[in-house]
C-alpha positions in Angstrom: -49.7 -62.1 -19.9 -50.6 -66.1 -20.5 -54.3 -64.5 -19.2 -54.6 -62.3 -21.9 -55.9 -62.9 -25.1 -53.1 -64.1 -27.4 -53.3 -61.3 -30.1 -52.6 -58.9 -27.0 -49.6 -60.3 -26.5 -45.8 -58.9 -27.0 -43.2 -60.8 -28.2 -40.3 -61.4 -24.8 -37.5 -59.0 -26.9 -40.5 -56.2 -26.7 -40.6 -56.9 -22.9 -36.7 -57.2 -22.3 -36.9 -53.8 -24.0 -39.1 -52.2 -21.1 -38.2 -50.2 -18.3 -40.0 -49.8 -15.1 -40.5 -47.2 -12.9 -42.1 -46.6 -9.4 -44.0 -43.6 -9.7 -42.5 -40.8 -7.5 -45.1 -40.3 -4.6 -44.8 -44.0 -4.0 -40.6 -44.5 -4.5 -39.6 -43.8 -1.2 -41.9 -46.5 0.7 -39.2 -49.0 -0.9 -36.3 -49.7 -0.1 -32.9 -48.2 -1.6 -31.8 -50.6 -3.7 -35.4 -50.4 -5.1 -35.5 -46.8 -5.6 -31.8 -46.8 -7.3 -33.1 -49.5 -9.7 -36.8 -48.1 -10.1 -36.6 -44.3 -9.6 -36.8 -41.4 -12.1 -34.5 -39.6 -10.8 -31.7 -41.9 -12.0 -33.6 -42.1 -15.6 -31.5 -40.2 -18.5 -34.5 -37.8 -19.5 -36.7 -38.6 -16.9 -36.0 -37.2 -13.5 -38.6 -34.5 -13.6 -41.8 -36.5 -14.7 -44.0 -37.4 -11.6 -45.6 -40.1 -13.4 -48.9 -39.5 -11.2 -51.1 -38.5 -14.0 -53.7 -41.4 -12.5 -53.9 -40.3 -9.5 -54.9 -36.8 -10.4 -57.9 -38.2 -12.3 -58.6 -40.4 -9.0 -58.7 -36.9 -7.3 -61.0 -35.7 -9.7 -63.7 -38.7 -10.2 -63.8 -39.6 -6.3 -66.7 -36.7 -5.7 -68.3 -38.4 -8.3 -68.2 -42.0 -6.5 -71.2 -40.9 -4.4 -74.0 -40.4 -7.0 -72.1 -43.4 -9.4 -72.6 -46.1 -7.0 -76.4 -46.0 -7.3 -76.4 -46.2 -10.8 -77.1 -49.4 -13.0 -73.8 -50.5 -14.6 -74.6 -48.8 -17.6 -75.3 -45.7 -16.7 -72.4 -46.2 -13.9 -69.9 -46.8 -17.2 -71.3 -43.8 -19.5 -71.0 -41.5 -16.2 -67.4 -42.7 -15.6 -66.6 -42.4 -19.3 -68.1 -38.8 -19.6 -65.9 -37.9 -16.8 -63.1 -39.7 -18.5 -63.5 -37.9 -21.6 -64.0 -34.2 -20.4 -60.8 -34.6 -18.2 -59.2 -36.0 -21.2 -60.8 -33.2 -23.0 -59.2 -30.0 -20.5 -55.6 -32.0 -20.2 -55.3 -31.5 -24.5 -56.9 -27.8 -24.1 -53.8 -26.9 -21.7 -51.5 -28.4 -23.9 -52.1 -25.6 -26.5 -50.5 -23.4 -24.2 -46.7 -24.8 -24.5 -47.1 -23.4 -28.3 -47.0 -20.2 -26.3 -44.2 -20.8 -24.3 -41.9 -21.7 -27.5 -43.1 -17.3 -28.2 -42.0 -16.9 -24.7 -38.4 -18.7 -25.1 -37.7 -17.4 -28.4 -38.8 -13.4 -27.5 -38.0 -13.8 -23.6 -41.5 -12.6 -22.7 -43.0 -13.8 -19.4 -46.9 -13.6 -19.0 -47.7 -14.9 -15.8 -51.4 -14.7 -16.9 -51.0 -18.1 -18.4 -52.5 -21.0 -16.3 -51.1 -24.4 -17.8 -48.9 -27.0 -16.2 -47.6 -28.1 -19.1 -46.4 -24.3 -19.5 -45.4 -23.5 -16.2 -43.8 -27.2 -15.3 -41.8 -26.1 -18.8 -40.3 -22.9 -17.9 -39.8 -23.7 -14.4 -37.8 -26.6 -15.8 -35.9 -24.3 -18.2 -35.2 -22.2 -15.2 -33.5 -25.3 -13.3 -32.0 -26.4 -16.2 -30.1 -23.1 -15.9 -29.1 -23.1 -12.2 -28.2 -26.8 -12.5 -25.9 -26.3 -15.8 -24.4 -23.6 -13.9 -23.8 -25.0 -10.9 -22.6 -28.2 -12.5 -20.1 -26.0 -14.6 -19.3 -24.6 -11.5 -18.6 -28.5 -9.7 -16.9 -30.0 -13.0 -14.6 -27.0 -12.9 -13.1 -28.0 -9.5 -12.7 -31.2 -10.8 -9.5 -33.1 -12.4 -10.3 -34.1 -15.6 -9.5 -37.7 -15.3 -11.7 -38.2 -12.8 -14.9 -36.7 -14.5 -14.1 -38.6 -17.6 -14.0 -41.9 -15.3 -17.3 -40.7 -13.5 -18.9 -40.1 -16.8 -17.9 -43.5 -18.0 -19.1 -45.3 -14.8 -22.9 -43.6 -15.5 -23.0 -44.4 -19.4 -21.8 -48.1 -18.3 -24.2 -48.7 -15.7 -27.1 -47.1 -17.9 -26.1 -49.4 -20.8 -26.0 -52.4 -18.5 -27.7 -52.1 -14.7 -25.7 -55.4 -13.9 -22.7 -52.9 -13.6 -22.4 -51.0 -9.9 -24.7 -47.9 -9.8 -22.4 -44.9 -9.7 -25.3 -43.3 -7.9 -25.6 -45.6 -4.7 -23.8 -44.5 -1.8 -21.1 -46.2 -0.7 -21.9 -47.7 2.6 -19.7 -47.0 6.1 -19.8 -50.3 7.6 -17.5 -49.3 10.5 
């Protein structure tokens, strides 16, 4: 940050405020305490998101890298931006469609004629959410009390303070 220009700064209880997160396609080249600490999947809220959103654009722009590179830096930056702007431009198009999925929910209509990640990542999500409520119902029900209520407080403690042990980690066999 001390490289940065000093009105681009953020104060240090702003940063002890952030989390960080290892994108998923890249989590498992760590090692496990990293991905416990770093991972989505352990994220209240989060464990769906991909976080890869840059590297789709990267997939999109690299045909463009052959005919950029011979371009003066000007026209090399309004290329890149133009690209930039019209990928921008169809990710914001799609998201009109989750207004249509809200119809969907609320009448129970399916159309599978819509094409939208937002849309489909949505109610394929819903449709987990379902099998995993279930099947936690299911799991909970098997379960003395007592002990959820003590698993449930070991997960709200660690997310309140990571100092405390991960009730996610497995516990090692050393034998």
């Amino acid at each position: 940050m001390l490289q940065l220009p000093h009105k681009m700064w953020i104060t240090s209880e702003i940063f002890m405020g952030l989390q960080f997160f290892i994108p998923k396609l890249h989590i498992y080249g760590h090692g496990e305490k990293c991905q416990y600490k770093y991972s989505f999947n352990y994220r209240k809220w989060s464990a769906r998101t991909d976080r890869e959103d840059p590297k789709w654009f990267w997939s999109h722009i690299n045909p463009a890298s052959l005919s950029i590179r011979e371009m003066t830096p000007g026209a090399w930056f309004n290329a890149l931006d133009s690209h930039a702007a019209h990928w921008n431009w169809h990710k914001i198009v799609r998201f009109g469609m989750s207004l249509l999925c809200n119809i969907q929910v609320q009448t129970d209509i399916y159309i599978q004629s819509i094409d939208s990640s937002l849309l489909s990542r949505l109610l394929e999500g819903l449709k987990e959410s379902t099998l995993h409520r279930a099947f936690f119902n299911n799991l909970s029900s098997s379960i003395d009390s007592k002990t959820l209520e003590k698993w449930e407080a070991n997960i709200t403690a660690w997310e309140d303070d990571e100092s405390k042990p991960n009730p996610f980690a497995e516990a090692k066999n050393h034998m």
